[in-house]
C-alpha positions as CSV (number, residue, x, y, z in Angstrom):
1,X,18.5,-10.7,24.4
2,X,16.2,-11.5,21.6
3,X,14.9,-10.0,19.0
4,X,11.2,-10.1,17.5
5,X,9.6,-8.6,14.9
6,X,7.1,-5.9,14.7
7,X,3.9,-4.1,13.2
8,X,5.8,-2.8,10.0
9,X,6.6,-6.3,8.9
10,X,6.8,-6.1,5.2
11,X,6.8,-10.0,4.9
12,X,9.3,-9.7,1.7
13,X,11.7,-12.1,3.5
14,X,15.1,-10.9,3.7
15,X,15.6,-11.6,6.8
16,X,14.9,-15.4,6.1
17,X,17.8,-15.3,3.8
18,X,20.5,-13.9,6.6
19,X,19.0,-15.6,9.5
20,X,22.0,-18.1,10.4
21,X,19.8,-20.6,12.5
22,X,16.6,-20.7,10.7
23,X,14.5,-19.1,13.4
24,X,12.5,-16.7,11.7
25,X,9.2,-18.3,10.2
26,X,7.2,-18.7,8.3
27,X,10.1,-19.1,5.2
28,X,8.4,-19.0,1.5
29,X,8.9,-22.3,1.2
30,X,5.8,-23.3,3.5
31,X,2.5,-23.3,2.6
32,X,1.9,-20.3,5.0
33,X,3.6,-18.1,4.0
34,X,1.4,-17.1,1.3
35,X,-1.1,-16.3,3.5
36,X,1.3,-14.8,6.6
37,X,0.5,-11.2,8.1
38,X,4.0,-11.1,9.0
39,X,6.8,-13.3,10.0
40,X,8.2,-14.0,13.6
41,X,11.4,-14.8,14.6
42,X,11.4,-17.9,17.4
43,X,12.8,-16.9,20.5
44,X,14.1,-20.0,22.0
45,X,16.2,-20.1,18.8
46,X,17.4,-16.6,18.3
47,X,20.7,-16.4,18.9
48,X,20.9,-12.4,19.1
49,X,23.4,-11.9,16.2
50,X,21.3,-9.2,14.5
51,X,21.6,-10.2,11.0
52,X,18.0,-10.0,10.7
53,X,17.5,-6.6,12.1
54,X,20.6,-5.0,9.4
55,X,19.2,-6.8,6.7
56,X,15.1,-5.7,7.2
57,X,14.5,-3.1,4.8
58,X,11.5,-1.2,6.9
59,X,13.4,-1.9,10.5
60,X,10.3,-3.9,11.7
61,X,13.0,-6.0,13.7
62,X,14.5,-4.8,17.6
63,X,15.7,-6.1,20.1
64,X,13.0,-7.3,22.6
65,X,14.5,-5.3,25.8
66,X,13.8,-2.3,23.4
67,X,10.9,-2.6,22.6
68,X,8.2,0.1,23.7
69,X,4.6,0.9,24.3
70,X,2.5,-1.1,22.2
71,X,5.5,-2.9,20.3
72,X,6.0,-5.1,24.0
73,X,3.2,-6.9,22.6
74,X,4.8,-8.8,19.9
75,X,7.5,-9.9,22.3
76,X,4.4,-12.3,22.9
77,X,3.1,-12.2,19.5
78,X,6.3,-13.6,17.9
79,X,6.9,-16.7,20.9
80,X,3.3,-17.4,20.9
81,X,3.6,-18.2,16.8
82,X,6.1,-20.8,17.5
83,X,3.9,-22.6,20.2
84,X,0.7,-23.1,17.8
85,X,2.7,-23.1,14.4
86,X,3.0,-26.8,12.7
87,X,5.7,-28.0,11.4
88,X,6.9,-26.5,8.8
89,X,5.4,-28.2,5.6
90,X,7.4,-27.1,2.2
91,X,4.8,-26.2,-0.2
92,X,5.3,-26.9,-4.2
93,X,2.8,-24.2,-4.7
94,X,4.8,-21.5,-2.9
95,X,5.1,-18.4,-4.3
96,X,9.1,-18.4,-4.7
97,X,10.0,-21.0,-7.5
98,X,13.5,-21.0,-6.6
99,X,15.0,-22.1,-3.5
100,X,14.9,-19.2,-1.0
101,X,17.6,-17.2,-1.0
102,X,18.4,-13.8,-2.9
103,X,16.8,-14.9,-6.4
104,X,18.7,-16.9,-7.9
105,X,17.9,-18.3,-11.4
106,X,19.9,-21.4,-11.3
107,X,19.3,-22.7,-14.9
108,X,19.4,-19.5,-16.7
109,X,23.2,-17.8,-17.0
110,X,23.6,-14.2,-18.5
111,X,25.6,-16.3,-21.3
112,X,22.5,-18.6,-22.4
113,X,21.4,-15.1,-24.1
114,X,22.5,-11.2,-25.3
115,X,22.7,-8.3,-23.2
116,X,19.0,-7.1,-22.5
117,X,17.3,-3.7,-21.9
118,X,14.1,-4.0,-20.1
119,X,11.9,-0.9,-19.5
120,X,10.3,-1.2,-16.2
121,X,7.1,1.1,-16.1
122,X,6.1,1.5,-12.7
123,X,8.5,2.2,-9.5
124,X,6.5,0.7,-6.6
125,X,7.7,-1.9,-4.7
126,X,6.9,-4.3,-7.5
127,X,8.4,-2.9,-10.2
128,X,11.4,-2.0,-8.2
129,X,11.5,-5.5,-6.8
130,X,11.8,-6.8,-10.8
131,X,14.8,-4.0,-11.4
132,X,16.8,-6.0,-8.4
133,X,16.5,-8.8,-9.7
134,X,17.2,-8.1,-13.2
135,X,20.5,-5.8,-12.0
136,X,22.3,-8.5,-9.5
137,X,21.5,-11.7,-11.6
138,X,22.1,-10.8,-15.3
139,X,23.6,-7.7,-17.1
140,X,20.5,-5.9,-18.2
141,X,20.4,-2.7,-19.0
142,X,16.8,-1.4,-17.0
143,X,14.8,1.6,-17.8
144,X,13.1,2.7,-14.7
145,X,9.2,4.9,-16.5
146,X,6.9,6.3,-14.2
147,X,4.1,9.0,-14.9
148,X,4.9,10.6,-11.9
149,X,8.3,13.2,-11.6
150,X,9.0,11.2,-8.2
151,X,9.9,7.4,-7.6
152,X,8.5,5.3,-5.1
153,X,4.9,4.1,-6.1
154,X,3.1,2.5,-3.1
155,X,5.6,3.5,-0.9
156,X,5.6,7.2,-1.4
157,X,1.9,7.7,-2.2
158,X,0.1,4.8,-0.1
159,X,1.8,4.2,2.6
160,X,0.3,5.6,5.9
161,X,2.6,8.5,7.1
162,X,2.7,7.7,10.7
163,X,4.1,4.4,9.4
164,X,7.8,5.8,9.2
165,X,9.5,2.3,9.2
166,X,7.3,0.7,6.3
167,X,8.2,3.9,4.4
168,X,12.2,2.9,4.7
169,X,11.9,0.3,1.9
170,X,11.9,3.6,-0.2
171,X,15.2,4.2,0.8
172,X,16.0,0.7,0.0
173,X,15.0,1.0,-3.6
174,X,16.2,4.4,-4.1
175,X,20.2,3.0,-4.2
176,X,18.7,1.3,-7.7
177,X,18.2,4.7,-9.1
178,X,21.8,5.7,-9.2
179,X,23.0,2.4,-10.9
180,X,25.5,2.3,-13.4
181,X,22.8,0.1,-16.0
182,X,19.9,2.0,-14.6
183,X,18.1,5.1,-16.7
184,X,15.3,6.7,-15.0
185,X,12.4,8.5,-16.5
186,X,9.9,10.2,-14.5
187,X,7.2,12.2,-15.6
188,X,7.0,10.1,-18.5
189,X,3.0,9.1,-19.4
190,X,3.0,5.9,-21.0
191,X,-0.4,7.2,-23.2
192,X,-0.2,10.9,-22.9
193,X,4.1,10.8,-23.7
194,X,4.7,7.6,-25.7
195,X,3.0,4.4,-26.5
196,X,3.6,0.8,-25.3
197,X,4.2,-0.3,-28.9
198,X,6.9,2.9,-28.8
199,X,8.5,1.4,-25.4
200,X,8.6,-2.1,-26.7
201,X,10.1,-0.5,-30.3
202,X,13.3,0.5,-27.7
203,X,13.8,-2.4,-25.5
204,X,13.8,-6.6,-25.2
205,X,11.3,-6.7,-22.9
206,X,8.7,-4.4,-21.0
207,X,7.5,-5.4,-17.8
208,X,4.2,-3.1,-16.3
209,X,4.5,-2.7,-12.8
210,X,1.0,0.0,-12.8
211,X,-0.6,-0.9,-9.7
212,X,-3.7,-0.7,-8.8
213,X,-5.0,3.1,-8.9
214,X,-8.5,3.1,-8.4
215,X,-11.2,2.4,-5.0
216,X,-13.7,-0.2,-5.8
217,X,-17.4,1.6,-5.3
218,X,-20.4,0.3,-3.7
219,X,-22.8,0.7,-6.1
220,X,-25.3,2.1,-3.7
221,X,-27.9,5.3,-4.9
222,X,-26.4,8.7,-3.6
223,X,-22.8,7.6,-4.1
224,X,-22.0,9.9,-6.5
225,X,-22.5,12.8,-3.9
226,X,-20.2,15.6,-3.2
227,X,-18.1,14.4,0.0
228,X,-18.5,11.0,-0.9
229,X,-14.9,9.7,-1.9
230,X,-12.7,6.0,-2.3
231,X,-10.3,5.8,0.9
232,X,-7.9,5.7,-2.1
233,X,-8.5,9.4,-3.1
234,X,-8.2,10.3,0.9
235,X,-5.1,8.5,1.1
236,X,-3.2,10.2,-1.7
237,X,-4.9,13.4,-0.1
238,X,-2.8,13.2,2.8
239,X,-0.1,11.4,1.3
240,X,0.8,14.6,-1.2
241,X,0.2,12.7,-4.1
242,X,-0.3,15.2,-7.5
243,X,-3.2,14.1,-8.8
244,X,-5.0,15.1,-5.6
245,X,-5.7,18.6,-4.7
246,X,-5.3,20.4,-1.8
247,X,-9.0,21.0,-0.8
248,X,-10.7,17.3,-1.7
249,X,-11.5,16.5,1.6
250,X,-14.1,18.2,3.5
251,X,-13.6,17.8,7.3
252,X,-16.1,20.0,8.7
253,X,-18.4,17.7,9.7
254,X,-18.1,16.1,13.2
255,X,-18.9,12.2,12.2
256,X,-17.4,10.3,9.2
257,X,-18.1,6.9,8.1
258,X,-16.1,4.7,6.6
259,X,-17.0,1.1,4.6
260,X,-14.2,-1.5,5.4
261,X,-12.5,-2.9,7.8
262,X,-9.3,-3.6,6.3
263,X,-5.8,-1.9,6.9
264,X,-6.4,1.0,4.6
265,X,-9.8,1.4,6.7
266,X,-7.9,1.7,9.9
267,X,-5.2,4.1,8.2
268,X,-7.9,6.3,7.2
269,X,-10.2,6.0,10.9
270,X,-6.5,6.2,12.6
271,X,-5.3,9.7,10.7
272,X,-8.6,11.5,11.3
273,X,-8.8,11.0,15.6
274,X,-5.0,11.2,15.4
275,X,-3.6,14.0,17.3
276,X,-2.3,16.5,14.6
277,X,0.6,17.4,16.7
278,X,1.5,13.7,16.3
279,X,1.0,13.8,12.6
280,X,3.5,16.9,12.4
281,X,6.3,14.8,12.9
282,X,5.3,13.0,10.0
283,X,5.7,13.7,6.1
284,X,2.2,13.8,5.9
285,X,0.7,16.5,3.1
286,X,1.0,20.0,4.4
287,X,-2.3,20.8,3.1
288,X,-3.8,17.7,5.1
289,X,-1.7,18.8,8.1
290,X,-3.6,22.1,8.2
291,X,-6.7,20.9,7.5
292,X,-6.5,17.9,10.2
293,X,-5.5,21.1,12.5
294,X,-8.9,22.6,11.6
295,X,-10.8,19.7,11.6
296,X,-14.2,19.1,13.5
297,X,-14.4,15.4,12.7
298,X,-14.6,13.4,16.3
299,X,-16.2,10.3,15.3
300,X,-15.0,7.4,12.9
301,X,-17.9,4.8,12.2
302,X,-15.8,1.6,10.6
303,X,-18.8,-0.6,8.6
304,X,-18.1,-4.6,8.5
305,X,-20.3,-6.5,6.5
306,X,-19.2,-9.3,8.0
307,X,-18.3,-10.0,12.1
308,X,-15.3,-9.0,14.5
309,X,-14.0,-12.5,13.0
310,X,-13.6,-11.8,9.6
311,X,-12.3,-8.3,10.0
312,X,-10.0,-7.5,7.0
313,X,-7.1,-6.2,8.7
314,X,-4.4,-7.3,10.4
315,X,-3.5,-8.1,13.7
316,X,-1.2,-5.5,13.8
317,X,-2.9,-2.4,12.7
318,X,-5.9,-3.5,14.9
319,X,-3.8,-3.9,18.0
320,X,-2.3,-0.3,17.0
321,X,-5.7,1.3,16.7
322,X,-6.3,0.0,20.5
323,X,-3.6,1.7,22.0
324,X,-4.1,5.3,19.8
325,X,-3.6,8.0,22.2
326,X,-6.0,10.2,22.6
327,X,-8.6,8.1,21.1
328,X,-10.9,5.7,21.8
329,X,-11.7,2.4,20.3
330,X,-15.8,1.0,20.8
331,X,-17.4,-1.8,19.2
332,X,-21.0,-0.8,18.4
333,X,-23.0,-4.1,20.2
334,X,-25.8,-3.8,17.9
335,X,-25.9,-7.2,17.1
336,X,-26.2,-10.0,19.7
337,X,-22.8,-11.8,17.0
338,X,-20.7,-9.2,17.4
339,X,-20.2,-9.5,21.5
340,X,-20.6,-13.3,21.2
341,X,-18.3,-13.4,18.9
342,X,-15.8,-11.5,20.5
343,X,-16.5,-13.2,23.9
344,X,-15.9,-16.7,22.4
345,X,-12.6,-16.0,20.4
346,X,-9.1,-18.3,21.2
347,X,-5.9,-15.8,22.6
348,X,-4.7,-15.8,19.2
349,X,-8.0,-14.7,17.2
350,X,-8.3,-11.0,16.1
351,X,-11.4,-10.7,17.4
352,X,-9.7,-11.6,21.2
353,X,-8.0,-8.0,20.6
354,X,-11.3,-6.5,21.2
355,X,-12.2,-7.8,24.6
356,X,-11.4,-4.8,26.5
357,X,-12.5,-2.2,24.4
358,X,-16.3,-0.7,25.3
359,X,-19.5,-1.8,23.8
360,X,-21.8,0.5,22.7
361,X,-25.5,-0.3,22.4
362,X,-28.7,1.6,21.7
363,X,-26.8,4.7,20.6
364,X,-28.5,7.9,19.2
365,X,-27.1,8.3,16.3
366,X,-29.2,11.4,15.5
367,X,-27.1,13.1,18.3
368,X,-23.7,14.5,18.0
369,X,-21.0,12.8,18.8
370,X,-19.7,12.4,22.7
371,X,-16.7,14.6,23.6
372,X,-13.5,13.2,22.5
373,X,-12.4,11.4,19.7
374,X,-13.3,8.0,19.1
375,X,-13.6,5.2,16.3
376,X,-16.1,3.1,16.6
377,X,-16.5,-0.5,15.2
378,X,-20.0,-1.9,13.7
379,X,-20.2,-5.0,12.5
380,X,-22.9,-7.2,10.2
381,X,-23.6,-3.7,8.6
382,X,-23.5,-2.0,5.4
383,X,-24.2,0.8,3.8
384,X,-27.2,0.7,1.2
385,X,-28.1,4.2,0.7
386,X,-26.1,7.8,1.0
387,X,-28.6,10.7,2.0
388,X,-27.9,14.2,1.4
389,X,-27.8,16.8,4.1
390,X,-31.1,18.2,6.2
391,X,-32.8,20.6,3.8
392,X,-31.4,19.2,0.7
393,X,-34.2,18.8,-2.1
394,X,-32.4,15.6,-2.9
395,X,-31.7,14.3,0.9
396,X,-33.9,11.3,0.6
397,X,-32.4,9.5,-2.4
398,X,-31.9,11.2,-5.8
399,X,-30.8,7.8,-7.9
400,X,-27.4,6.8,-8.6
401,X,-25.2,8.9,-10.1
402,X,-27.4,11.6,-10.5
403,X,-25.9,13.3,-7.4
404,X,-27.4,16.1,-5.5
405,X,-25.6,18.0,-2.7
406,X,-23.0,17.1,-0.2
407,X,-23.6,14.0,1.6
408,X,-25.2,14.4,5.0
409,X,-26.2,10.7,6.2
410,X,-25.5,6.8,5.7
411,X,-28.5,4.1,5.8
412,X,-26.9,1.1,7.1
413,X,-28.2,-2.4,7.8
414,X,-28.2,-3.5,11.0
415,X,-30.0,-6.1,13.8
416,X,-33.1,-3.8,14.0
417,X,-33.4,-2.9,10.8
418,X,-32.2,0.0,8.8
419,X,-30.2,3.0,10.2
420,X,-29.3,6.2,9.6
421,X,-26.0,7.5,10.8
422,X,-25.6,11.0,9.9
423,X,-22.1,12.3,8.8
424,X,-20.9,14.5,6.6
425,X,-18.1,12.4,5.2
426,X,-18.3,8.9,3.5
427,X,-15.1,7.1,3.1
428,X,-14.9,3.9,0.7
429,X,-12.4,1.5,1.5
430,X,-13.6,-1.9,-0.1
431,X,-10.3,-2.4,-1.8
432,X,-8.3,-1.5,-5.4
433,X,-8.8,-2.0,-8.8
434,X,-6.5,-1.6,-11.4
435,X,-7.4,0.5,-15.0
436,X,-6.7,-0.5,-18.3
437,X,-3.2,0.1,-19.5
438,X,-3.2,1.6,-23.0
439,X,-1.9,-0.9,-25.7
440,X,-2.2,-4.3,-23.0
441,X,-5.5,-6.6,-23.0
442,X,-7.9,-5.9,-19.7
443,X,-10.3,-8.2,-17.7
444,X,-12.4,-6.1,-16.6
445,X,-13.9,-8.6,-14.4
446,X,-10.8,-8.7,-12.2
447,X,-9.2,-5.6,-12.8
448,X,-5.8,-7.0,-14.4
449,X,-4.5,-7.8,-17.1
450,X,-4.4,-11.5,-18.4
451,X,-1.4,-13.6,-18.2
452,X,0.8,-16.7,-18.0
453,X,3.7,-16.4,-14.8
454,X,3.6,-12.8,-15.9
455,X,4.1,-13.2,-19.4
456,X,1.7,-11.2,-21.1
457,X,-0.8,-13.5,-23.9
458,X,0.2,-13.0,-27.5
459,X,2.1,-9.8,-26.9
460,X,6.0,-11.4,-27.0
461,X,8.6,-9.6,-24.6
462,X,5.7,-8.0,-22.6
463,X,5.1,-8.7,-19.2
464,X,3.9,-7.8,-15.6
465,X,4.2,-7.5,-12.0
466,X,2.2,-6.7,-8.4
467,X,-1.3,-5.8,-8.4
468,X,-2.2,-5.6,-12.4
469,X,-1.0,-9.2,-12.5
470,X,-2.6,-10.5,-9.0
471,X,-5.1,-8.0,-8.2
472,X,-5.2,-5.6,-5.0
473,X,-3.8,-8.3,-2.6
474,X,-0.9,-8.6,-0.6
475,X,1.8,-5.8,0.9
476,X,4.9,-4.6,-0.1
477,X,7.1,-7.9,0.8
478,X,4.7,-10.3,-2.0
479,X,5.6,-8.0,-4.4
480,X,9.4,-9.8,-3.9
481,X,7.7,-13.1,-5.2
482,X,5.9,-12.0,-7.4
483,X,8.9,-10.2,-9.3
484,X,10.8,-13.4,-8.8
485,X,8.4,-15.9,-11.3
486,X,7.7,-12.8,-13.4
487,X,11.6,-12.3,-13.9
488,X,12.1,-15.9,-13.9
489,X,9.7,-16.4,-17.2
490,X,11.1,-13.3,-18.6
491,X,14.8,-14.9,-18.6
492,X,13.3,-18.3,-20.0
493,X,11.8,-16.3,-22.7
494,X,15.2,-15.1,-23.9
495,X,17.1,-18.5,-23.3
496,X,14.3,-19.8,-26.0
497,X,15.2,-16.5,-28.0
498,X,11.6,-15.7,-27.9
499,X,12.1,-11.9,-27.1
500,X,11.5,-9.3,-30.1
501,X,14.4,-7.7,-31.7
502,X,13.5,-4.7,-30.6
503,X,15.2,-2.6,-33.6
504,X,15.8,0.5,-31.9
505,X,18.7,1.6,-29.0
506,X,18.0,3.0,-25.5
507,X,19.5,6.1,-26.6
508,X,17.2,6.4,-29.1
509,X,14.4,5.9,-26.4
510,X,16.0,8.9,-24.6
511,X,15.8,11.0,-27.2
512,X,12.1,10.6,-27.7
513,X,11.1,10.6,-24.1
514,X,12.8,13.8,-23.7
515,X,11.6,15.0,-27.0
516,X,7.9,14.3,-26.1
517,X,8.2,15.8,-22.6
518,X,11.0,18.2,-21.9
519,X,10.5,18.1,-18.0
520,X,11.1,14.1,-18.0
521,X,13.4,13.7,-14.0
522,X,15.8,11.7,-14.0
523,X,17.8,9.6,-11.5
524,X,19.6,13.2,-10.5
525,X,16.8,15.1,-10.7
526,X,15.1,12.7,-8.1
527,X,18.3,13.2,-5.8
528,X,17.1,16.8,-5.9
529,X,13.8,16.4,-5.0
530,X,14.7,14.1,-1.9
531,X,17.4,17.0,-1.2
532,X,14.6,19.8,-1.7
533,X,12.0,17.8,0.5
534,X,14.2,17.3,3.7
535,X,15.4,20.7,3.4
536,X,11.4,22.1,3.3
537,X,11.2,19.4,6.7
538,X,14.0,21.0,8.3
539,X,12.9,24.5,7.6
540,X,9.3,23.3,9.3
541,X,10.6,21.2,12.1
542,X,9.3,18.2,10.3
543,X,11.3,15.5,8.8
544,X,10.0,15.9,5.5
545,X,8.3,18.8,4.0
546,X,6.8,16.4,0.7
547,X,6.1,18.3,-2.6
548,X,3.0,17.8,-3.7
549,X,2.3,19.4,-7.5
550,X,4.2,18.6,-10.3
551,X,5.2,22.0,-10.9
552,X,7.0,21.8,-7.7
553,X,8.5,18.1,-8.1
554,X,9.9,19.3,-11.3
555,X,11.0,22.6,-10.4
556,X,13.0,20.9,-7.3
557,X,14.8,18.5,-9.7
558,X,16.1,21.2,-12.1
559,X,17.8,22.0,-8.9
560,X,20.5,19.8,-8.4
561,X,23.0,21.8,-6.6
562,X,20.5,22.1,-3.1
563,X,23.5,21.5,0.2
564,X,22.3,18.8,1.9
C-alpha cells in the first residue's frame, strides 16, 4: 500500500521534511517547486510508513487503496509525475533560503540579540506561518492583530467550503493562539483602533501579513451595475465573512456569468450548480445556504480570454468540476482553437481533461437555459460590455460607472463576432489586489507594498508577508516560504541591532488596544467562538453553524463557559 496525494494539496511542504526516503517531490530546493500545483509522492519509493499523511496539515495525503470517487485519479496523477519529472535540479533561486527542513536559521542564535516582541497584523496563513517561525526558533514574544473578532484569514474567509481538508490548516494554526508568548487581538483596526506608528511604538518589529482584499475589475462600461460583483465579494458571501451582508447576491436569475478561469472561478461556477443538500454538510454561510436552496440559477458561463491551454486553474479543481454530481461540464466550441486545442493536448496537459466532456456549438443564447444544471466553458472570449435588463432605459450601455439598473446581459467577444449572453449575474474573478495599508508606502501599480526580502524601505523594524509583499499569487503552502526569508531578514536585522527601541512594553500595548476598543477577542474569546460555532452545527445537523456579524462573533466570545 501506497500513499499519494490529493486535490487539497497545500504545497507548504511538511511532508518533505518527515518523508524518510525522499519520495515526495518536488522539494523547495528544485527549481519547480516554485511553480508546482502540488507535490506527489513517488510510488515505487513509498515505503507506506505514513509520516507524510500525520504530518499534512489539510490531510490531502491517503492511502491509495482508500482512495474514492474522483480522488482514484491521482493514484495516476502522482506515479505519472515521477515518469516525466527530470531530475531533480537544486535551484539557488528557490524560495526557501535555508536548507529544507523546519526553518531553521542556522547563523542567527536567540543569543546574537534581546528578547523580541513582534506584532503580527494579519492571521492568514501567512502571517500565521511568520508567528511559527518566530515561536519555535527564538524567544519572541508575538502579538497576533487582526481587524476581524475571528482568526484565520484566507482560511476562514476564502477558502471554498466544500473544501473541508484545505480548511484543516486552520486547525493547525489555531494551537499558536493559546501559546504561552502569544497575545491575541482581534477586532482590533489597525486605522480605525490604533495606528502603525502606535503598533511599532509597542514592539521591535511589525510584520503586515494584510492580504489581498480586493477583486481586480475589468474596466468595461456597465460594470458598475447592480448585480455586477468581484468573485471576491461572492466568496466572502458564502463564506460568512462580516463585511458581507446577507442579501448581496441576487440568484434569481437562471444564467450567471463569470470572467476567469482560475480556481476561485471554478469555486464560484462549482457552489452555484452544487447540489444544496451537498453544501449543508458544509460550513458554508447560512444565509448563502438558504438562498442557494431558493435559487434559480442553472447555468454557469466561465469566460477565458485565452484557450483550454492556458486555463488558470489547476489540474485539480478542473478534474473536480468534471466529476460534480448533478452537473454538467460543456466546452462552448465556438472557436475552431478551442476543440483543436483540446484534441491535440499530451495525457498530462490540462486541456487533455476536457476530452470527454460535450461541445456545444451554435447555441442560442437568447433562450433559457436547457434543464439541468450545467457549467459551461468558453474560451478566446471576453467580456467588453455589461447590458442592463430588457426594458431598462439604460440596457444598451449607460457609460462606466454611471450605473443604471440591475445587469441583464454580457457582450462577449467571440469567433463570429460579438455576443450577447444574457444573465442576470456577473461574477468577476480576474484575481486580487491588495489596498493601501495606513502608515506603509503603496505601488499602486502592483498592489503591494515595496520591499527588500520583506523588509519594508526606510521604515526600520517594519516588514511583510504573503500577498501585500508578492501580490495575489500562490496558495496557502507559499505562504511557508515566504514567511521563512521574511523572518530570516527580520532576525538579521536584530543581529546588526538595526531594530527600533521601541520605548514602550506589550502591556502597555494592551492597555491601549483594549482602551480604544472594549470588544477587542482574545485567544479565549476565539475558543469561544469555535465552541459557539460547532455547537450552532450540531444544533442544525451541520458541522459548523459559522457566525457571520460581528455582533455575534463578539457576543459568542464573551461566552467562554459554552460545554463543548
Amino acid at each position: 500500500m501506497t500513499y499519494a496525494i490529493t486535490q487539497t494539496c497545500c504545497s507548504d511542504a511538511t511532508c518533505v521534511a518527515v518523508c524518510p526516503v525522499n519520495c515526495i517531490r518536488p522539494t523547495p530546493q528544485e527549481r519547480a517547486f516554485g511553480s508546482t500545483e502540488m507535490l506527489h509522492i513517488d510510488p515505487d519509493t513509498c515505503i507506506d510508513c505514513g509520516a507524510c499523511a500525520d504530518a499534512c496539515p489539510v490531510d490531502a495525503i491517503l492511502p491509495v487503496d482508500q482512495l474514492t470517487g474522483v480522488q482514484r485519479e491521482y493514484a495516476a496523477i502522482n506515479a505519472s509525475y515521477f515518469e516525466r519529472a527530470p531530475s531533480p535540479e537544486v535551484s539557488e533561486d528557490s524560495p526557501n533560503f535555508h536548507a529544507w527542513d523546519r526553518p531553521a536559521f542556522e547563523r542567527i542564535l536567540p543569543a546574537d540579540f534581546g528578547p523580541l516582541r513582534v506584532a503580527v497584523v494579519g492571521t492568514g496563513p501567512a502571517g500565521m506561518y511568520t508567528a511559527e517561525d518566530l515561536l519555535l526558533h527564538t524567544g519572541a514574544e508575538v502579538t497576533l492583530i487582526d481587524r476581524l473578532p475571528a482568526a484565520g484569514g484566507l482560511v476562514r474567509y476564502g477558502v471554498a467550503p466544500d473544501h473541508p481538508g484545505t480548511r484543516r490548516a486552520g486547525e493547525t494554526f489555531a494551537r499558536l493562539h493559546a501559546h504561552p508568548r502569544v497575545r491575541m487581538l482581534l477586532g482590533l483596526g489597525l486605522g480605525e483602533h490604533v495606528t502603525a506608528e502606535e503598533v511599532a511604538a509597542h514592539h521591535d518589529a511589525v510584520v503586515y501579513a494584510v492580504g489581498a482584499s480586493r477583486g481586480k475589475r475589468l474596466g468595461v462600461p456597465g460594470e458598475e451595475r447592480p448585480n455586477s460583483l468581484s468573485a471576491t465579494d461572492f466568496v466572502a458571501w458564502y463564506n460568512a465573512h462580516p463585511d458581507a451582508e446577507p442579501d448581496a447576491v441576487d440568484l434569481s436569475a437562471e444564467r450567471v456569468v463569470v470572467v476567469g478561469n482560475g480556481n476561485v472561478a471554478l469555486d464560484v461556477a462549482r457552489i452555484l450548480v452544487s447540489d444544496p443538500e451537498d453544501l449543508a454538510e458544509t460550513d458554508i454561510a447560512g444565509h448563502a445556504l438558504t438562498a442557494l436552496r431558493a435559487s434559480k440559477v442553472r447555468e454557469v458561463v466561465l469566460l477565458g480570454r485565452r484557450g483550454p491551454a492556458d486555463a488558470a486553474c489547476t489540474r485539480a479543481e478542473l478534474l473536480a468540476l468534471t466529476r460534480l454530481p448533478g452537473a454538467d461540464l460543456v466546452v462552448d466550441d465556438h472557436d475552431p482553437r478551442t476543440g483543436a486545442a483540446i484534441d491535440a493536448a499530451g495525457p498530462d496537459d490540462l486541456a487533455a481533461l476536457l476530452r470527454d466532456a460535450p461541445r456545444v456549438l451554435g447555441t442560442d443564447w437568447s433562450r433559457p437555459p436547457a434543464e439541468g444544471r450545467r457549467v459551461v466553458l468558453r474560451f478566446h472570449s471576453e467580456p467588453v460590455d455589461v447590458l442592463g435588463r430588457a426594458g431598462d432605459p439604460t440596457a444598451n450601455g449607460g457609460g462606466r460607472g454611471t450605473g443604471g439598473g440591475p445587469v441583464g446581459a454580457v457582450r462577449v467577444t467571440g469567433a463570429g463576432g460579438g455576443t450577447v449572453l444574457p444573465a442576470g449575474l456577473l461574477l468577476t474573478a480576474i484575481g486580487y489586489r491588495g489596498v493601501p495599508v495606513p502608515g506603509l508606502p503603496f505601488d499602486e501599480a502592483t498592489g503591494t507594498v515595496p520591499h527588500e526580502d520583506g523588509r519594508v524601505a526606510g521604515l526600520p523594524g517594519t516588514y511583510v508577508v504573503g500577498w501585500i509583499k508578492r501580490g495575489s499569487s500562490g496558495g496557502i503552502g507559499a505562504n511557508r516560504a515566504c514567511a521563512a526569508e521574511t523572518v530570516g531578514t527580520l532576525l538579521a536585522d536584530a543581529v546588526e541591532g538595526l531594530l527600533p527601541d521601541p520605548g514602550r512594553s506589550a502591556k502597555a500595548f494592551l492597555r491601549l488596544a483594549r482602551r480604544r476598543n472594549r470588544q477587542v477577542v482574545d485567544a479565549r474569546g476565539m475558543r469561544a467562538i469555535d465552541r459557539a460555532e460547532l455547537a450552532l452545527g450540531r444544533d442544525e445537523g451541520r458541522p459548523r453553524g459559522k457566525l457571520a456579524t460581528v455582533p455575534e462573533l463578539v457576543a459568542a466570545a464573551r461566552r467562554r463557559r459554552l460545554p463543548l
